[in-house]
Structure formats: C-alpha cells, structure tokens
N, C-alpha and C positions, 0 to 999 in steps of 0.2 A: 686488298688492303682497305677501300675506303668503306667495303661493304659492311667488313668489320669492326670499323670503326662507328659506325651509322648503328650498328646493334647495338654498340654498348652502349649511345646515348640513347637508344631508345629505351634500354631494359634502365637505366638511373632515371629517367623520365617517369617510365611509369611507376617505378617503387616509390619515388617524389610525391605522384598523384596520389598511390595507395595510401603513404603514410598520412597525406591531408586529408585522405577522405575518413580514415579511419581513426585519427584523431580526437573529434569529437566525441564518438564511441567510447574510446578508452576515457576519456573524463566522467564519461557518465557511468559507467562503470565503476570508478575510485569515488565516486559521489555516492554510491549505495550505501546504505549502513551495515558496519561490516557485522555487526550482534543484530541477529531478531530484533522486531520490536517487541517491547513488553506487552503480557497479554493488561488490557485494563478491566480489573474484575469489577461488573456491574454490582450496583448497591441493589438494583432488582431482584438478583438471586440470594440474598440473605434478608432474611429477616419472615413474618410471618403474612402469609396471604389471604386478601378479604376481598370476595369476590361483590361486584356492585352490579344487579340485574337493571338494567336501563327500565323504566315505562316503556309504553307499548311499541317496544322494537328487540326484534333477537340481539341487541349489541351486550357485551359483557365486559365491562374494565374488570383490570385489576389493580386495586390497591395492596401495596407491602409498607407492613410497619415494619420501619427498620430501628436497629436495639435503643436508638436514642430518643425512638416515640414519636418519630417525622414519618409522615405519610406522601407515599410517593407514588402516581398513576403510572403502572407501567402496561407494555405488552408482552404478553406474556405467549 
C-alpha cells in the first residue's frame, strides 16, 4: 500500500516538473507570428541599371535609377 502511494506522488511530481519545464517553450511558441512575414520588395530590383567601373581597381558599383529620378548604390 505505501509503495503505491510513493508512485503516485512520484508520477504528479514529475508531470509538475515537466509542465514547468515546458512552460516556457509553449510561450515561445504562441509568440511566433502566426502569418509569414511579408516579403519587403527592394527598391534595387526596379528601376534602370548604371553600372560605375571604379579607377584603377576591378571594383564595379551599381547604380539604379529608380522611376522617381533618385539614384541609389546598390549590390547587386
């Protein structure tokens, strides 16, 4: 009889521990967002490209004119 009684307080003991320990887990879990995030379309892929050869070194920017006439150094 007391043997039995000694397991059940063990097995409520430990589902105690599990549910503390797994606790934080499930908050972090409900904190995910539950939608994708939106993709954010770069201003670099629209608009026309103007390639700038540096002086004496292989480096190559790129500039894009974007439709409003704003020039923006991107990597391309």
């Amino acid at each position: 009889m007391e043997y039995k009684i000694n397991v059940k307080y063990r097995k409520i003991l430990l589902s105690i521990i599990l549910l503390i320990l797994l606790l934080p887990l499930l908050t972090l879990i409900k904190a995910l967002p539950s939608k994708p995030l939106a993709r954010i379309e770069s201003p670099c892929r629209k608009g026309l490209v103007r390639t700038v050869q540096h002086k004496h070194t292989d480096y190559i920017s790129f500039i894009v004119i974007t439709e409003k006439g704003k020039e923006l150094a991107c990597k391309i």
